[in-house]
N, C-alpha and C positions, 0 to 999 in steps of 0.2 A: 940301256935296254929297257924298253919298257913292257909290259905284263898284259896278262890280257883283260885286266881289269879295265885299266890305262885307255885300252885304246877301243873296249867296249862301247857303244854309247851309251847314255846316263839317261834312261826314260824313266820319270815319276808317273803315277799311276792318274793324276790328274796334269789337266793342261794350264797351263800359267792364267789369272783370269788379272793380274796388271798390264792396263791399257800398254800397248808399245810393246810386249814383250816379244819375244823371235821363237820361234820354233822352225824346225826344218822335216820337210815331209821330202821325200820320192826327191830328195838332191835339189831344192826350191828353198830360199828363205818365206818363213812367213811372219807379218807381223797382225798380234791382235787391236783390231781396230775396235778401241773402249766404248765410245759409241753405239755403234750399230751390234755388237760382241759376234764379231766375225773374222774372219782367218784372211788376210788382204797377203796376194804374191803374185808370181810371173809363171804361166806359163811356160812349156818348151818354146813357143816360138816367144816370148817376151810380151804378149798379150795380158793385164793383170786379169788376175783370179780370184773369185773370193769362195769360201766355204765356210760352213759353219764349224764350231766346237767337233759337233756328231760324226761329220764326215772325215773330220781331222782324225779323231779317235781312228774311224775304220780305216782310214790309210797310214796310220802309224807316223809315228813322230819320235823325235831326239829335242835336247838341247842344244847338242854338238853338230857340227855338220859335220857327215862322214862322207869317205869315198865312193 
């Protein structure tokens, strides 16, 4: 059985800043491109996406991907 800790998702209050790392917004992987320091993903239709740090913050993020 798991708790509701468990199956919480785990958002730190900053966003990961090592290149490659994954975040998940709005049900989307995202990966930060070290580089250019931008949030690189796919669209609903499968279109890539890219947004900043700032935008990531205002659309909320996890570590985990949730349902």
């Amino acid at each position: 059985m798991r708790t509701a800790m468990e199956t919480a998702p785990v958002q730190t209050a900053e966003l990961p800043t090592t290149p490659c790392s994954v975040v998940w917004s709005r049900g989307h992987a995202y990966v930060l491109e070290g580089f250019r320091a931008r949030w690189v993903g796919r669209d609903d239709r499968g279109r890539p996406h890219a947004i900043t740090g700032a935008e990531m913050q205002r659309r909320g993020w996890t570590l985990t991907r949730t349902a």
